[in-house]
N, C-alpha and C positions, 0 to 999 in steps of 0.2 A: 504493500500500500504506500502510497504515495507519501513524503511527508510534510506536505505542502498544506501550511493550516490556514482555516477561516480570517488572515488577518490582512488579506490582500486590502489595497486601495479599493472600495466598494463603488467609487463614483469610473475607476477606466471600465472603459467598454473593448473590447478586444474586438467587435463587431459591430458594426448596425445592426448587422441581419440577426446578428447571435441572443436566443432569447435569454432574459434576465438571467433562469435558472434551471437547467438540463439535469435531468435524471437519467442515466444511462444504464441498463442492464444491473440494476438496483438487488439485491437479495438479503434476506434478512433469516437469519436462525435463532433460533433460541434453544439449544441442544438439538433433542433430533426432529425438533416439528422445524416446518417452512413456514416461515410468514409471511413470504416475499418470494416472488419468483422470475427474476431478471424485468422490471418495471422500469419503462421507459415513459417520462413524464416532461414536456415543456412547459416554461411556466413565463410568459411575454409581458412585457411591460406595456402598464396601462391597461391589462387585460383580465378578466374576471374569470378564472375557470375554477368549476363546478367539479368536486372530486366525489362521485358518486359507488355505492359498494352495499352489500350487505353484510352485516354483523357479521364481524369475525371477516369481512375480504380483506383486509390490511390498511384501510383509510387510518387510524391514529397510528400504525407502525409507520406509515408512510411519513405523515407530519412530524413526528418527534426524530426520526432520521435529519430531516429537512431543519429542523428547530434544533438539531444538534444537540438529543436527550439521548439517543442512541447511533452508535455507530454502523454503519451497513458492514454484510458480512462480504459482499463484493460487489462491483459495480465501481461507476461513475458520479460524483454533482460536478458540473460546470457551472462557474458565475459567471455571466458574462462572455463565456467561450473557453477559459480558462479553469482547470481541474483544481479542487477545495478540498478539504479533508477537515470533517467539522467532530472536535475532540469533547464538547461541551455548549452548551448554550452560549457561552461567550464568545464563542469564534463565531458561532449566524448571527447573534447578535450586532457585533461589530463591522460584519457585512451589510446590515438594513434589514435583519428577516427578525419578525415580530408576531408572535401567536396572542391568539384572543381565546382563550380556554372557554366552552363555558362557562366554570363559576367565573371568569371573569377576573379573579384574582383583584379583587378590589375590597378596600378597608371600610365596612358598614360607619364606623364611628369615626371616619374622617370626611373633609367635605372634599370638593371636588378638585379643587388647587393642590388642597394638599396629597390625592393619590393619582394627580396626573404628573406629581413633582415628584412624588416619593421615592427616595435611594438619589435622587438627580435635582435635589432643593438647588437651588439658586441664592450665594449668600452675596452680601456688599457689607464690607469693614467686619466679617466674623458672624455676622446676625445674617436671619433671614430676610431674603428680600419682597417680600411678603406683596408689596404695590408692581415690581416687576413679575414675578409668576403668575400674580392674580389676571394682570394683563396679557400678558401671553396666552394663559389658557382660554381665556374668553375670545381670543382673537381668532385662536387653533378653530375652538367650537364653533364661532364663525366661520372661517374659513369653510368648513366642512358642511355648512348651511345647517348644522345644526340650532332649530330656534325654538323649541319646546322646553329649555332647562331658563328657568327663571333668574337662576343668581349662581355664580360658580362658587357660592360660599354655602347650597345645599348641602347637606351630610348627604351622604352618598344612599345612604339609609334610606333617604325620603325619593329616590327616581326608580322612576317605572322601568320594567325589564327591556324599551326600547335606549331610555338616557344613559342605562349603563352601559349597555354596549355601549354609546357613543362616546361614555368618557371612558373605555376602554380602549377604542378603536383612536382616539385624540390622543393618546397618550401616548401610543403605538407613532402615530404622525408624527409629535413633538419631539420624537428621539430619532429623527429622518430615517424610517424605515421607509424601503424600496420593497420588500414583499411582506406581504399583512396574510396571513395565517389564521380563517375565521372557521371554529369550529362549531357545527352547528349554529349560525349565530342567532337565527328568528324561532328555536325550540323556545313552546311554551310563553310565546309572546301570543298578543289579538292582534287584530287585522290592521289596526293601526298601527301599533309599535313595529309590526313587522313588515309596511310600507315605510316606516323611517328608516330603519336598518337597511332596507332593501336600496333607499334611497341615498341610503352615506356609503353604502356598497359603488353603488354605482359613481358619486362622489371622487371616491378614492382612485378609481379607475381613469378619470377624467384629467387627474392630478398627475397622469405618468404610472402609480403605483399598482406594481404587480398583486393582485387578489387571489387566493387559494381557497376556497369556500367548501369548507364541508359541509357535506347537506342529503337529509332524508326526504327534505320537502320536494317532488319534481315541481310545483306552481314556481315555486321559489328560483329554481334553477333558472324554470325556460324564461322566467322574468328578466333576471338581470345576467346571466351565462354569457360568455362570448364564447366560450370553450367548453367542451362536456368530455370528463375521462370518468372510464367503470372499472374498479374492478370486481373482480370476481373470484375466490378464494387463490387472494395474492397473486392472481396474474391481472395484466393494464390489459382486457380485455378490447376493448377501445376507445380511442381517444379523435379527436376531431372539432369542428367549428358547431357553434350549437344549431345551426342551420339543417346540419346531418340528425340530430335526431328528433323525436317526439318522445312522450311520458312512456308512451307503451315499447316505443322500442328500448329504450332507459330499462324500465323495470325486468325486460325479456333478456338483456344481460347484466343484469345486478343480480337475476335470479338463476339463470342458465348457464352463464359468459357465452352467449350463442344470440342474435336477433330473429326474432320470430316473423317466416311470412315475407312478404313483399317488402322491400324501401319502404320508411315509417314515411307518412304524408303530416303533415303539420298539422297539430291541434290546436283550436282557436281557444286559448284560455281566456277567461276572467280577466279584463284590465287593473293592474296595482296600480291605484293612485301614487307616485313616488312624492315623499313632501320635498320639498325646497321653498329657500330663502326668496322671502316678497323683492322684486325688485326696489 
């Protein structure tokens, strides 16, 4: 293995053409089960793909590989066209790669400044700079069109399961991440809160910022997807523009690794209202 670690210059590009982040003939063991079986994944910048699988196909062995919580047992990442070898969440990290767990990893009893700063406080003369982060973070949320958080001095306690993502997803921005790692992000949100997410998703993308979206939901996918990859117990069964599928052919290899029947024809989903910022 290579011994070339996550600590390249994250802004050279070795390409135009070369996407942000190649996965090449990826494998993963964990003694004598497979959980990975040579996975080949592109991941393009400014671009939203949908990492689609069923339970137990290897979607979180994939991400934590990518997040640099576990090592691949062989295989390839390329950043930018160039081969990485990621020993620990600090080498992706300091490349621009940022996951969004679930729980979210955010502190109930703190408010929003202080857990989109926290471990990365901001001091002037020793103290905290309490009027500078405040402003940043509210600017980040702007930025982002996020406009349903009333005060970034909320405890964090008090926002609905759409504002946490977003001051999850903001905090991720603040620390210039280039790929954002969203798992599951609209589980257990209403139709609301999961046209906001869905709308800072697509946000992020507009920004440059490569998107990795785990996701069960297909509404969710074929909504904001540029990209659709399946697997299928630990093989990239396939991968492609989201143009190429529909929900039923999705589901016929999340569940087969096989497409059922004819080329899928497009399904006319339900319009998401995406929110964004009043001009």
């Amino acid at each position: 293995m290579s011994t070339t670690t996550g600590t390249h210059d994250s802004d050279r590009v070795a390409s135009p053409d070369a996407p942000l982040l190649s996965l090449r003939g990826i494998t993963k063991n964990f003694g004598p089960v497979q959980a990975l079986l040579g996975v080949d994944l592109e991941l393009p910048r400014g671009t939203v793909t949908a990492l689609c699988g069923d339970n137990g196909a290897g979607k979180s062995v994939t991400i934590k590989i990518i997040a640099g919580i576990w090592e691949q047992t062989s295989g390839d990442l390329l950043w930018n066209g160039e081969r990485v070898d990621f020993h620990s969440p600090r080498d992706a990290d300091r490349l621009g790669i940022s996951t969004v767990y679930q729980d979210l990893a955010l502190c109930d009893n703190l408010d929003i400044v202080q857990n989109m700063f926290l471990g990365h406080e901001t001091l002037r003369r020793h103290l905290l700079d309490e009027i500078s982060m405040e402003t940043y973070a509210r600017q980040t949320l702007s930025d982002l069109k996020v406009t349903t958080v009333k005060s970034v001095r909320q405890l964090v306690a008090s926002l609905s399961g759409g504002q946490r993502q977003a001051v999850a997803v903001a905090r991720a921005v603040m620390r210039d991440a280039k790929l954002i790692i969203m798992d599951e992000p609209t589980a257990a949100l209403g139709v609301t809160q999961t046209a906001q997410v869905l709308g800072l998703v697509r946000t992020l993308a507009s920004r440059g910022i490569a998107v990795l979206m785990v996701s069960h939901n297909l509404n969710d996918v074929m909504a904001v997807a540029d990209r659709v990859a399946v697997l299928h117990l630990g093989r990239m069964v396939s991968s492609g523009d989201v143009s190429e599928y529909d929900t039923q052919s999705i589901v016929s290899l999340m569940t087969t690794g096989e497409r059922s029947g004819a080329p899928p024809s497009r399904v006319e989903l339900p319009e998401i209202e995406i929110a964004t910022r009043p001009e």
